[in-house]
GUTILUM-33089 format. One record per residue (C-alpha): x, z, y; residue in one letter; residue number from 1. Coordinates in steps of 0.1 Angstrom, whole numbers, m for minus. Layout:
BEGIN
node X:X, Z:Z, Y:Y, tortor:A, pase:NUM
...
END
This chain:
BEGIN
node X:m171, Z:m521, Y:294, tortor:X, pase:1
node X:m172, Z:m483, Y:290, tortor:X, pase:2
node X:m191, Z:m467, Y:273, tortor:X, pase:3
node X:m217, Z:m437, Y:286, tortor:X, pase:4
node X:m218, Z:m401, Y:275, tortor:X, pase:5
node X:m251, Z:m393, Y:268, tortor:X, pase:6
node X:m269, Z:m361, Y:281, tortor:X, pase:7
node X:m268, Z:m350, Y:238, tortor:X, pase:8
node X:m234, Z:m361, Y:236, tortor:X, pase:9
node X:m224, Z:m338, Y:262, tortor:X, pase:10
node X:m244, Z:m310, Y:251, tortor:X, pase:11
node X:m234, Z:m311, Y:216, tortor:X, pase:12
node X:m197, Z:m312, Y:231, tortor:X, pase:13
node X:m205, Z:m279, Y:249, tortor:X, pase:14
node X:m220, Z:m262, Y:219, tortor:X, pase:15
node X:m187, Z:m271, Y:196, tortor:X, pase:16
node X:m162, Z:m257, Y:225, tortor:X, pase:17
node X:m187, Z:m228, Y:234, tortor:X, pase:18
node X:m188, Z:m219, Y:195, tortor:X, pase:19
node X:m147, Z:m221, Y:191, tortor:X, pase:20
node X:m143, Z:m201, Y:222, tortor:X, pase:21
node X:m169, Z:m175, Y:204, tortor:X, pase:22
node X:m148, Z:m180, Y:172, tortor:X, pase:23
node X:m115, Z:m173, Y:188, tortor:X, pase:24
node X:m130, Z:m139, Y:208, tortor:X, pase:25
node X:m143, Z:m127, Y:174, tortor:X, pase:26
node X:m109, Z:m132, Y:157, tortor:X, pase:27
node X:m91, Z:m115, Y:186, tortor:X, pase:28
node X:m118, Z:m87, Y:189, tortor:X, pase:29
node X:m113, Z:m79, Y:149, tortor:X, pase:30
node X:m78, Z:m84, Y:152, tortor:X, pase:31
node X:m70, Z:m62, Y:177, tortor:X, pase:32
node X:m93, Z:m36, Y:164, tortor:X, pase:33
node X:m75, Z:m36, Y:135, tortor:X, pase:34
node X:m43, Z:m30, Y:151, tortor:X, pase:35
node X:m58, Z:m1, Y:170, tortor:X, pase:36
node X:m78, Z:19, Y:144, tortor:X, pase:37
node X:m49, Z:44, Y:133, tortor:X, pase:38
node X:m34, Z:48, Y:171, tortor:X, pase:39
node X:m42, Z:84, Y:168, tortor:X, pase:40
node X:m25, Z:91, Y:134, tortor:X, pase:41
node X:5, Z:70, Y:147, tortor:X, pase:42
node X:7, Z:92, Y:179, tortor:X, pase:43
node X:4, Z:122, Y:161, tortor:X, pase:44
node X:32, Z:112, Y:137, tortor:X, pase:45
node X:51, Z:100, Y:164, tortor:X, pase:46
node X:55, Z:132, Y:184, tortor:X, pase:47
node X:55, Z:151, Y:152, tortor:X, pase:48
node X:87, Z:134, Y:139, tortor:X, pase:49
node X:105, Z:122, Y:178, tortor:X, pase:50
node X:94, Z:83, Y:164, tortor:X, pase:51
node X:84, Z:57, Y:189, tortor:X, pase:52
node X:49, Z:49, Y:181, tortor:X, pase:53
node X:56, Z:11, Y:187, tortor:X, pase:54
node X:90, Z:16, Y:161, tortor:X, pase:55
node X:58, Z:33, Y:136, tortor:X, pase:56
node X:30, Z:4, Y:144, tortor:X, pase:57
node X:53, Z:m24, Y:142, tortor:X, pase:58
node X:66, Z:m13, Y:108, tortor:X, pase:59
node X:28, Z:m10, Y:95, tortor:X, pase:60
node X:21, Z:m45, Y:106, tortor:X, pase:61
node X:51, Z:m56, Y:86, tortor:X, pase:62
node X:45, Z:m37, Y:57, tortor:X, pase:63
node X:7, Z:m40, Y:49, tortor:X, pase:64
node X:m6, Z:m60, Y:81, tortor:X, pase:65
node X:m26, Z:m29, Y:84, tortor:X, pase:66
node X:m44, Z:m24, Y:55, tortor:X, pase:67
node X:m49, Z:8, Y:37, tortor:X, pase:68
node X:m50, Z:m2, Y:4, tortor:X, pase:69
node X:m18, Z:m26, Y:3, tortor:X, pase:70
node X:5, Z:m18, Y:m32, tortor:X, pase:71
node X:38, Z:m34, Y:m32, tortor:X, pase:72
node X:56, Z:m51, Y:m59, tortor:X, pase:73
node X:75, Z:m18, Y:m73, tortor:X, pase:74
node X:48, Z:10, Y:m71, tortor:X, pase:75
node X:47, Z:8, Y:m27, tortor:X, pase:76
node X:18, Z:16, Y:m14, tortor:X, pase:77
node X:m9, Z:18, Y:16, tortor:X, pase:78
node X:3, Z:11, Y:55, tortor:X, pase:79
node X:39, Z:19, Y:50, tortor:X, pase:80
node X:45, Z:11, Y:20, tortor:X, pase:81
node X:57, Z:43, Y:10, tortor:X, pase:82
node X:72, Z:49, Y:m26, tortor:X, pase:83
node X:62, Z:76, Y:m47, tortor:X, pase:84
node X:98, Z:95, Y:m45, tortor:X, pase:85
node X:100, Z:94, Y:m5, tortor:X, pase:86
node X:61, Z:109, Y:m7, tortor:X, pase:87
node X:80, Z:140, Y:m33, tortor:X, pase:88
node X:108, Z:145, Y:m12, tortor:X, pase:89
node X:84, Z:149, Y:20, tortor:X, pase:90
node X:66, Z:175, Y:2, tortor:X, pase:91
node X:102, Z:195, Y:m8, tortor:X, pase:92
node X:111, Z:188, Y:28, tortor:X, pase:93
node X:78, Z:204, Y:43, tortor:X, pase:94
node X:74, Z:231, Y:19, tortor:X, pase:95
node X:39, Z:215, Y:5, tortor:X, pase:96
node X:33, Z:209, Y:m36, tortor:X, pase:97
node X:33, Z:174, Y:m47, tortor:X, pase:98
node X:4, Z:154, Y:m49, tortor:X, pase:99
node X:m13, Z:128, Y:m66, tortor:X, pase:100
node X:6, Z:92, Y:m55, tortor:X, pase:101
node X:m31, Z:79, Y:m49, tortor:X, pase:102
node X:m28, Z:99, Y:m23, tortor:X, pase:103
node X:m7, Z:76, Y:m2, tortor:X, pase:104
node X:m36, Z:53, Y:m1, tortor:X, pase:105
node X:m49, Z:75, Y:28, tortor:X, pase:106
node X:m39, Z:66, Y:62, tortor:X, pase:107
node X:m34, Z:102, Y:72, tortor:X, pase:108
node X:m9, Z:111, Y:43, tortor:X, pase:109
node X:9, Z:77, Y:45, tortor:X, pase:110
node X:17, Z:74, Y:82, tortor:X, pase:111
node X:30, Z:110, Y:77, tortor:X, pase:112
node X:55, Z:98, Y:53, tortor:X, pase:113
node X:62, Z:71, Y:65, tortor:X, pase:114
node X:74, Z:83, Y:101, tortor:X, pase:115
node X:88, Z:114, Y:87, tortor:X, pase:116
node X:113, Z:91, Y:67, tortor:X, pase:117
node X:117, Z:65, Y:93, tortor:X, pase:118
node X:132, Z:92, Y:117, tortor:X, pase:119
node X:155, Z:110, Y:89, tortor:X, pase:120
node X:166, Z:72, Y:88, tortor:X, pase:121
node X:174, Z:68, Y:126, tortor:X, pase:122
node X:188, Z:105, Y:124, tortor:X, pase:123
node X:212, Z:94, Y:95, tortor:X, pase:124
node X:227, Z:70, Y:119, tortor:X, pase:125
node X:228, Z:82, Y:148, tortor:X, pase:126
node X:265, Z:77, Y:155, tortor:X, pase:127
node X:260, Z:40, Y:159, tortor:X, pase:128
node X:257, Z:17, Y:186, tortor:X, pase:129
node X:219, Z:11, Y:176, tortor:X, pase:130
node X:206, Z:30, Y:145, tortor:X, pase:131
node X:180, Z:9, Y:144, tortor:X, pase:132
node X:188, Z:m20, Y:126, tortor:X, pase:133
node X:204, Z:4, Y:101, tortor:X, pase:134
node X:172, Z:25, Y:99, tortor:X, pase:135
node X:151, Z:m9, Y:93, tortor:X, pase:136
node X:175, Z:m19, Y:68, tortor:X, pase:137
node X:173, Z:12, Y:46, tortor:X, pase:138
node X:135, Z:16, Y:49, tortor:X, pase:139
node X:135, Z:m21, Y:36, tortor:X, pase:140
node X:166, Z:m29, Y:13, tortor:X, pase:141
node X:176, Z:12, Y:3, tortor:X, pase:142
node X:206, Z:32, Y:11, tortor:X, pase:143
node X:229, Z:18, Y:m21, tortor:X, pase:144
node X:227, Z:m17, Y:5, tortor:X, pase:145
node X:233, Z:1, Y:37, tortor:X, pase:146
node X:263, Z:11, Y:21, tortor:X, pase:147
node X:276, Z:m21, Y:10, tortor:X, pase:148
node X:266, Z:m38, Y:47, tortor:X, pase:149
node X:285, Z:m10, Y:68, tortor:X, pase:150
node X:318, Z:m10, Y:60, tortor:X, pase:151
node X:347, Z:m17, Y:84, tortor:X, pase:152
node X:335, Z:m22, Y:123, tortor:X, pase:153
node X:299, Z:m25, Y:108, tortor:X, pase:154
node X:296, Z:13, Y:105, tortor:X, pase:155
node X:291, Z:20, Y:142, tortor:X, pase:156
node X:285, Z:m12, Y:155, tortor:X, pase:157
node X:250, Z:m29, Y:148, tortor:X, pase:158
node X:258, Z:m62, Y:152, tortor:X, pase:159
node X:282, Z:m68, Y:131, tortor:X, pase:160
node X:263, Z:m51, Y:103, tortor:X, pase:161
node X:231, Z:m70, Y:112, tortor:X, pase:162
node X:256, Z:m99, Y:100, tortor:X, pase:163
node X:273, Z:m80, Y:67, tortor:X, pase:164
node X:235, Z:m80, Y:57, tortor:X, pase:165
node X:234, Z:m106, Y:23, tortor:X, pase:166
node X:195, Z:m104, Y:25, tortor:X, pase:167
node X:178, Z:m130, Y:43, tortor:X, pase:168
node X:145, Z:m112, Y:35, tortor:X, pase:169
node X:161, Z:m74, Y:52, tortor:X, pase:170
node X:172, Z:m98, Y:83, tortor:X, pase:171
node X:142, Z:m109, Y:90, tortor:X, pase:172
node X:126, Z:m76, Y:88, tortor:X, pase:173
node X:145, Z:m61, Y:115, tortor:X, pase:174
node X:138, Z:m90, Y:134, tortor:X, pase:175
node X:104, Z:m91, Y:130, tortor:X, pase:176
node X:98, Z:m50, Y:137, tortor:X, pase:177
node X:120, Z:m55, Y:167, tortor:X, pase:178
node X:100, Z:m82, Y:181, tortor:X, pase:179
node X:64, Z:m70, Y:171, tortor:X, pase:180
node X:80, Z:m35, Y:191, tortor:X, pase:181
node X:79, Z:m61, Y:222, tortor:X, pase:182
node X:50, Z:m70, Y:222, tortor:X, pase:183
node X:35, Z:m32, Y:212, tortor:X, pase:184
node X:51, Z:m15, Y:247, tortor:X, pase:185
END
């Protein structure tokens, strides 16, 4: 014999999936607001520094998932995880005076930096099939790695330097920024 759904049963049923659908909205609202709430900084950095803003926005959602305040494990800190150093060497580069580090815990500053260096990275190897990978590589593992990945055929073509790479950590990186850059355009 079956049994019958009462009228509570199926209103208490329509509360629960009303409230997880609620649930879900408010997770994807905040989520995606998230996501948004430096688009203007990243498109000012973008044409600033010839950078795809997607290439800039994917990095910050790898780096810090978006949050201002993230410090890495050696001294990185806020969306990009910019070092100290790369923050000096912008300021020799644009002709400004050095600055407190805790500076690079504003969005303004550190999306600056961060896209500045990202495109002297994809300048540095431009003679390659796809300076990408190589650019990600550096921004994550340092140029002393680079170095060691891209000798032989693996100095101009990308592939077979995505394979030199000994970190399983720096592979996954480029594949993550290139993916999240998928779903950013």
């Amino acid at each position: 014999m079956k049994k019958k759904i009462t009228m509570k049963q199926k209103i208490a049923f329509s509360l629960l999936l009303l409230s997880f659908v609620c649930i879900l909205a408010l997770f994807w609202h905040i989520n995606t607001y998230k996501e948004s709430k430096f688009d203007s900084i990243i498109l000012r950095a973008s044409r600033q520094y010839q950078v795809s803003p997607y290439l800039i926005k994917a990095v910050i959602w790898k780096e810090s998932r978006f949050n201002p305040n993230a410090t890495g494990t050696v001294g990185e800190r806020g969306l990009m995880q910019i070092r100290p150093l790369t923050a000096k060497e912008w300021c020799q580069d644009n002709k400004i005076p050095p600055f407190n580090p805790e500076h690079l815990y504003n969005p303004l500053t550190n999306i600056m930096i961060g896209t500045w260096y990202l495109g002297k990275m994809l300048k540095r190897y431009a003679d390659t099939d796809d300076p990408l990978p190589y650019a990600l590589s550096d921004y994550n593992a340092g140029r002393v790695k680079v170095l060691q990945w891209n000798q032989g055929a693996a100095s101009t073509n990308s592939a077979q330097f995505i394979e030199n790479i000994t970190y399983p950590s720096t592979r996954n990186y480029i594949i993550s920024v290139r993916n999240k850059i998928k779903d950013y355009e």
